[in-house]
N, C-alpha and C positions, 0 to 999 in steps of 0.2 A: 504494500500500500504506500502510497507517494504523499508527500505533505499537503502538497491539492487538495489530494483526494480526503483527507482529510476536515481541511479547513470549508471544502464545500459542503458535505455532510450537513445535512440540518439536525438541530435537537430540538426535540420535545420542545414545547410552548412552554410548560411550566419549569423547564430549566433553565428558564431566561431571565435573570435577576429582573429586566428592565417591563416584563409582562408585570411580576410582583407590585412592581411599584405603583405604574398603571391603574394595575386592578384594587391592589392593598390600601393604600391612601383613601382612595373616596369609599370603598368600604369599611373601612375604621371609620372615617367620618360619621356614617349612615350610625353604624351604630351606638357613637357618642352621641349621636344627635338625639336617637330616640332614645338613651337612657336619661338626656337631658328634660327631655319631654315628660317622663315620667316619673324622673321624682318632681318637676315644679306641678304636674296635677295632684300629686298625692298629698302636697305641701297645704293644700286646703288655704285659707281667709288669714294666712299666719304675722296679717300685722302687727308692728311692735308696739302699737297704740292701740287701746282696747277702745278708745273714743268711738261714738258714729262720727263715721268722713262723707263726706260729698265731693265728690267728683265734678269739677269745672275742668272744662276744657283735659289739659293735662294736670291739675292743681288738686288736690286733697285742700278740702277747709275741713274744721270743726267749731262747734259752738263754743265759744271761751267766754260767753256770759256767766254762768256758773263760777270762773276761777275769777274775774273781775267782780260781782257780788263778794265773796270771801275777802277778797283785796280790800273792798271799800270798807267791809264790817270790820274790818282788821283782825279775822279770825287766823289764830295760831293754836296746835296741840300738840302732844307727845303721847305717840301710841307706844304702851306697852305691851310686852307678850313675856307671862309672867305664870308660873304656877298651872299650867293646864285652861288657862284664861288672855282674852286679850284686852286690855284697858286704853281709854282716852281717855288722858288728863286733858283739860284746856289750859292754855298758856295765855291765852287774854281772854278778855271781856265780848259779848256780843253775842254769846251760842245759847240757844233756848235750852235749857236744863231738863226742862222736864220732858221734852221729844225724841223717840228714840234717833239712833244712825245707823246708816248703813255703811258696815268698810268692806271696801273688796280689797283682796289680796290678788294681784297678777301673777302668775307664775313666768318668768323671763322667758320660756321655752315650749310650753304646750297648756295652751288654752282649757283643754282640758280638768287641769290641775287647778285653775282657779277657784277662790273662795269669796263666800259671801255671807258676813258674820252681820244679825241684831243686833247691835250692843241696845241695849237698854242702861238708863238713867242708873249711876249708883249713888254712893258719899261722896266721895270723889269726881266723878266725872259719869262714865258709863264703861260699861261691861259687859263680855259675854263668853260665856266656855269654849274654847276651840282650841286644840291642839296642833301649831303650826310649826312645820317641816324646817328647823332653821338651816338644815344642809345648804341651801340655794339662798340668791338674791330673791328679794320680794318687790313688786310695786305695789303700793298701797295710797286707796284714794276713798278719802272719807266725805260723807253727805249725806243732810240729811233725807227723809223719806221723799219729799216733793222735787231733789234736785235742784234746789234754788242756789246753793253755791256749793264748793268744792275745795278740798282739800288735799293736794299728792306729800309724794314722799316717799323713797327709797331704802328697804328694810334691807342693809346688807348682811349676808351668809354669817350665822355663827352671833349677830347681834339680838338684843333682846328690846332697842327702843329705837324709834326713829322722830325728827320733829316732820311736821304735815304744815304744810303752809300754800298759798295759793299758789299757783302754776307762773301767774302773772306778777312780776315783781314791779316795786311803786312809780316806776317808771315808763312803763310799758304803755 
């Protein structure tokens, strides 16, 4: 056999690095694509703000009446999570004493997990039994039953108090 005879010879398609590449690329593609596909459907509503948004144009609003109410009444607390129980003390003046609230706790990662505690009126402030998960960060936003104003605040991992104050700070 002569070296011609050789280098004429053709080989198989798929012993062609240059077939691979061809073929392989946009195939890999195809298939990141559609794993991409599927986990953002499976990811479900997983905004990082538990707010109602509206939708303009391309723009998210939400309603920040509720955290400007709190602003103007000058309402300040310090939620504690104490004893098998979670408390708010108020830190100023202006909160109806005798109306219960309602706190929700956000779980930073799965909707799911969120809480939503009665406290009702104590000595102190108000109160209600619920044992919470201090492994993890917390969002936490207090109000009362009608929604009229609002209060956030950020329960970090391993802590036992955070202060709640409006969203909107005095110059907004």
């Amino acid at each position: 056999m002569s070296r011609s005879d050789s280098t004429n010879r053709a080989r198989p398609f798929w012993r062609e690095p240059m077939v691979w590449l061809v073929l392989g690329i946009p195939l890999v593609s195809i298939v990141v694509g559609v794993g991409l596909v599927v986990v953002a459907t499976r990811s479900g509503g997983n905004d990082a703000v538990g707010d109602q948004v509206q939708r303009v144009s391309q723009i998210q609003t939400t309603d920040l009446g509720p955290d400007q109410a709190a602003r103007q009444r000058g309402l300040l607390a310090v939620l504690r999570v104490v004893d098998g129980a979670v408390e708010v003390l108020p830190a100023s003046a202006g909160f109806d004493r005798a109306a219960p609230l309602r706190a929700t706790f956000e779980h930073p990662l799965h909707a799911q997990a969120d809480l939503q505690l009665q406290l009702q009126p104590s000595a102190l402030g108000w109160r209600a039994p619920a044992r919470i998960d201090n492994g993890h960060h917390w969002r936490v936003q207090l109000a009362p039953a009608d929604g009229s104003w609002r209060l956030r605040g950020r329960l970090p991992r391993q802590q036992q108090a955070v202060r709640l104050a409006p969203a909107l700070s005095s110059g907004d």
